[in-house]
Each structure stands twice: as structure tokens, then as C-alpha cells.
C-alpha positions in Angstrom: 12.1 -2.9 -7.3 8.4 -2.1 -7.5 6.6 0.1 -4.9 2.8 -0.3 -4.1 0.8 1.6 -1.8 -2.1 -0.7 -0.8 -5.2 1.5 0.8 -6.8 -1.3 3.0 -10.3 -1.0 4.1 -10.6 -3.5 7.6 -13.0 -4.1 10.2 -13.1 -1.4 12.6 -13.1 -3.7 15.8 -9.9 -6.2 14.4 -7.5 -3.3 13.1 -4.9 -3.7 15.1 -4.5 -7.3 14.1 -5.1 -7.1 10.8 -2.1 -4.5 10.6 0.2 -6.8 12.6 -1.2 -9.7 9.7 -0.4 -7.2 6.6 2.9 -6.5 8.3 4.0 -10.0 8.5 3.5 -10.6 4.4 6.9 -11.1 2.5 7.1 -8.0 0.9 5.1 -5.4 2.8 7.8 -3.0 4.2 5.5 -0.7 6.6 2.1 -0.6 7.5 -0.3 2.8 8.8 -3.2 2.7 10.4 -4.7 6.1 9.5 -8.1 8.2 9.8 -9.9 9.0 6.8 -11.3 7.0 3.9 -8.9 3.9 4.7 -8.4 1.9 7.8 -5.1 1.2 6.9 -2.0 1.7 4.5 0.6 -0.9 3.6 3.8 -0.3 1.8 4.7 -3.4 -0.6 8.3 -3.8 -2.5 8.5 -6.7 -4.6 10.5 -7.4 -7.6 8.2 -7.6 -10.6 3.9 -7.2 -11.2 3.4 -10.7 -10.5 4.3 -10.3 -6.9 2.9 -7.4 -6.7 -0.7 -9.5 -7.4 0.4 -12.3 -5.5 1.5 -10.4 -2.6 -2.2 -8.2 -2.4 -4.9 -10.7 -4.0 -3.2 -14.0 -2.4 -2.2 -12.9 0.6 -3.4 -9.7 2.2 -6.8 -9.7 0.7 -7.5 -12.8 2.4 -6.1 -12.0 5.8 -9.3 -11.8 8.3 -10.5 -8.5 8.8 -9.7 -7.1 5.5 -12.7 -5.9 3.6 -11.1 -4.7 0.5 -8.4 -3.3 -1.1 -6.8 -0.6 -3.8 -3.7 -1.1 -5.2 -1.6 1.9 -6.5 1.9 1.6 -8.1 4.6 4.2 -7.7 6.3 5.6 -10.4 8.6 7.8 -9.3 9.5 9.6 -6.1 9.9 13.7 -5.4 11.5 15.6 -3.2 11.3 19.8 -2.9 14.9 19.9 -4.3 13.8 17.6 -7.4 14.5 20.5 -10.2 13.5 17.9 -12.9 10.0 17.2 -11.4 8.3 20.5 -12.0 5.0 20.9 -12.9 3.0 23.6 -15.1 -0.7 25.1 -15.5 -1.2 26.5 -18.9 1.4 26.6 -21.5 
């Protein structure tokens, strides 16, 4: 499985449904409405890159009220108690 985080900018007045639209597309898991540079955040977990472009550029991207979109794929996921994800400044 691949896991997107899609940053969706919407139109302030229609966020509500435009959440309840991103929710409803086949492979969006969650959806946030947040404060801050975004209007909203969807969660998508699909199987392969393809869907991952069908799911945001066919389908949420042309739900009404969304003005645009950034898509960022996850990697890899970390926890405090991940000993193999540490990170160093310097040498």
C-alpha cells in the first residue's frame, strides 16, 4: 500500500461539503479540516502510483469547492521508540 497526504485548499464557505465529497472517494481513508495554510487534509491508501493520480487529479480535484491540491507520498512512518530512525547534525 501507498500512503498520500493530500493538503487541499477549498472554498471557505463549502468546506464542510467538500470534506464529506473527499471522504466519499475510494481510497481516501480520513479527512481534516484544519487551520493554517490548508483548508483541508485527506489521507489516501491505494495500491500503486497510478491510483494515487487517479484518485487526486480525477477525482478530488474536481469535486466542487476544491481549489487546488498538493500531493505528498509517505515513505515511512516513526514512532519515539523507532531506534532505527535517528537523525544527526554534523558528522
Amino acid at each position: 500500500m501507498i500512503n498520500a497526504i493530500v493538503m487541499i485548499d477549498a472554498q471557505a464557505h463549502a468546506i464542510p461539503e467538500t470534506a464529506r465529497s473527499v471522504a466519499d472517494v475510494e481510497g481516501v481513508t480520513e479527512v481534516y479540516s484544519c487551520a493554517g495554510d490548508v483548508d483541508l487534509i485527506a489521507i489516501v491508501k491505494v495500491r500503486d502510483h497510478q491510483q494515487i493520480a487517479d484518485v487526486v487529479t480525477q477525482r478530488i480535484n474536481k469535486i466542487d469547492g476544491v481549489l487546488n491540491t498538493a500531493t505528498h507520498i509517505a515513505f515511512q512512518s516513526y514512532s519515539s521508540s523507532d531506534i532505527e530512525a535517528g537523525f544527526s547534525i554534523g558528522e
